[in-house]
N, C-alpha and C positions, 0 to 999 in steps of 0.2 A: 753522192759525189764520187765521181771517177778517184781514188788514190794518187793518181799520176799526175792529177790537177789541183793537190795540196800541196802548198807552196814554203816554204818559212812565213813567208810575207803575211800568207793567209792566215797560219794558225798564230801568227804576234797579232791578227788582227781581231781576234776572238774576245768578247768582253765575258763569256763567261763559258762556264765547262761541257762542253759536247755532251749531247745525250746518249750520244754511240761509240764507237771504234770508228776511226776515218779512213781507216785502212783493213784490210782482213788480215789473218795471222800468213796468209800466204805469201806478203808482200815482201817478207824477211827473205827475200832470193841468196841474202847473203848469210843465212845462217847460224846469223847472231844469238849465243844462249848467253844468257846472266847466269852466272856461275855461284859471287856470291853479292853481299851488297850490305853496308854496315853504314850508319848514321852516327856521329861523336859530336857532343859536346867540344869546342875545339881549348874553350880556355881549362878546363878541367881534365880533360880527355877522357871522361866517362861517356861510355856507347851506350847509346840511346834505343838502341836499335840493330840486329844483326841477323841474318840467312845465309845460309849455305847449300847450295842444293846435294842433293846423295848423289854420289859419283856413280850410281846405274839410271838414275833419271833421265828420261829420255822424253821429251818433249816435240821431238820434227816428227813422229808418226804418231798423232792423237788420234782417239775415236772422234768416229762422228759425234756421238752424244756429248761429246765435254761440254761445261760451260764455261764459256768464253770471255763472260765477266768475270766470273770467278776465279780464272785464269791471268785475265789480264788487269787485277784489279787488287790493290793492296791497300789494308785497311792499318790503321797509327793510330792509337792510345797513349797520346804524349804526357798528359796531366795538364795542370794549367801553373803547374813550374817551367814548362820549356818559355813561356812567354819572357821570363827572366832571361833566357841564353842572347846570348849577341852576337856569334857565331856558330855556325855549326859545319862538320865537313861530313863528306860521303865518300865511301870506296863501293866502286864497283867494278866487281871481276867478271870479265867474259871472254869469250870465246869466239872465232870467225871459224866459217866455214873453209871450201874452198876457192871462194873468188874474194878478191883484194877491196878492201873497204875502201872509197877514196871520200876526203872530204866528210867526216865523219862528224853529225853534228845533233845536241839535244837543248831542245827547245820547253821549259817547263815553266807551265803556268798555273798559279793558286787562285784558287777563289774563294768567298765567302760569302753565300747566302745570292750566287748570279752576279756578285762584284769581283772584277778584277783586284788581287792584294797588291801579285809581286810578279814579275815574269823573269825567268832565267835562262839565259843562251851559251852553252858552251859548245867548241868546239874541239875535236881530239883530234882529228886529221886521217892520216893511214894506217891502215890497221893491213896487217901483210895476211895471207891466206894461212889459214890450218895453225893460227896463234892464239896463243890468250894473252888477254889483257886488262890493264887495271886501271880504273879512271878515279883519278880522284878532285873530288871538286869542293872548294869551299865556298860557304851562301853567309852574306850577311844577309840578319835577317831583318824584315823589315821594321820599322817603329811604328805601335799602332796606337791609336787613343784607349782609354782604359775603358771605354764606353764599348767599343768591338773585342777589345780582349776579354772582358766583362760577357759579352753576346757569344761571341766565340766560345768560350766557356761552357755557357750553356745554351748549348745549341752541337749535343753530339755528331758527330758525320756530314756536318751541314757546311765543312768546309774541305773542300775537294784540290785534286789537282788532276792537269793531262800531260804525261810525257811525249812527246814527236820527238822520234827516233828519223833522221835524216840521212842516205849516204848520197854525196853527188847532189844535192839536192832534192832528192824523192825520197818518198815516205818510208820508212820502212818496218816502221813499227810503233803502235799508240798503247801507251799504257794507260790507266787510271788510279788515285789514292783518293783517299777518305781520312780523314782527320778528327782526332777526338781528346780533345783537353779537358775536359773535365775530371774532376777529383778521381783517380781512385776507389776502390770501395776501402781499402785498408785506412787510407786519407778520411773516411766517412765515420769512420768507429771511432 
C-alpha cells in the first residue's frame, strides 16, 4: 500500500498488528531521530524502562544491509508485576530536521494474540526545524480479566504493538514492540 494513502483513520481501523512497516524508513522527510525514551511507573516513579542513543549515532545514512525490523522494532520484558500498575507515563526526546513539523501526531495500538487491547492517539503539534524536543505522555492502562492477564503472562512476545508517526496527516514513520510478562528468571529461583 502506497504510504501516502495511510490515513489515521485507516491505522485506528486495524483489529490487529501489521505484518510489515506501512511506510519505508525514507518517509521520515522530516528527520525525526528519537533521541531518548523512558517508561515510569507514574504512582511510584520507578522507570520501567529507559534508552538513550550515543551522541555520534547516526541513523539517516544506513547501509543497505541493515535490518529493518531490527531497527524498527523494540522488544519489553515487563514481568507480570506491571499488570498491577494503573498508570504509566513516557518521555520521549527527539529531534527535527530542517523542515517544520506541523500537526504532529502518534497513533499506538496493542494487541494480544490478533486482538485489539487498547489504542492511543496523542497529538504534539509543531515541532519548529533544527529542535529537539520532549514529549511526554501518560496512558492509563487498560483493566483486563485475570484470564488474559493469566494468557498474557504466558504467552511471551505474543503481545505486540504499532506506532504511526503522523505529520500533517501522512505517515511518517511506523515502528513495532513486543511484549513479555512473564516471570523473570531471578523471579523463578
Amino acid at each position: 500500500m502506497d504510504p501516502k494513502k495511510i490515513t489515521p483513520e485507516y491505522v485506528n481501523s486495524l483489529e490487529k498488528a501489521t505484518d510489515d512497516f506501512l511506510c519505508p524508513l525514507s518517509a521520515n522527510i522530516y528527520n525525526v531521530q528519537f533521541l531518548a525514551f523512558r517508561i515510569r511507573d507514574m504512582e511510584s516513579k520507578t522507570t520501567l524502562f529507559e534508552i538513550k542513543k550515543e551522541g555520534d549515532e547516526d541513523t539517516t545514512n544506513l547501509p543497505d544491509d541493515v535490518d529493518e525490523k531490527e531497527l524498527r522494532t523494540v522488544r519489553y520484558h515487563f514481568g507480570p508485576l506491571f499488570f498491577k500498575l494503573k498508570t504509566i507515563g513516557t518521555t520521549l526526546v527527539f529531534s527535527v530536521g530542517d523542515k517544520p513539523v506541523k500537526n504532529m501526531r502518534m497513533i499506538e495500538r496493542h494487541y494480544f494474540k490478533g486482538k485489539l487491547i487498547k489504542s492511543f492517539d496523542f497529538m504534539f503539534g509543531f515541532c519548529i526545524p533544527n529542535s529537539t524536543n520532549e514529549w511526554e505522555t501518560i496512558y492509563d492502562l487498560p483493566q483486563l480479566d485475570k484470564d488474559t492477564i493469566e494468557d498474557m503472562i504466558n504467552s511471551p512476545w505474543e503481545t505486540k504493538s504499532d506506532s504511526f508517526y503522523f505529520a500533517d496527516g501522512e505517515l511518517i514513520m511506523h515502528n513495532k514492540s513486543e511484549y513479555n510478562y512473564a516471570p523473570f528468571e531471578e523471579e523463578n529461583e
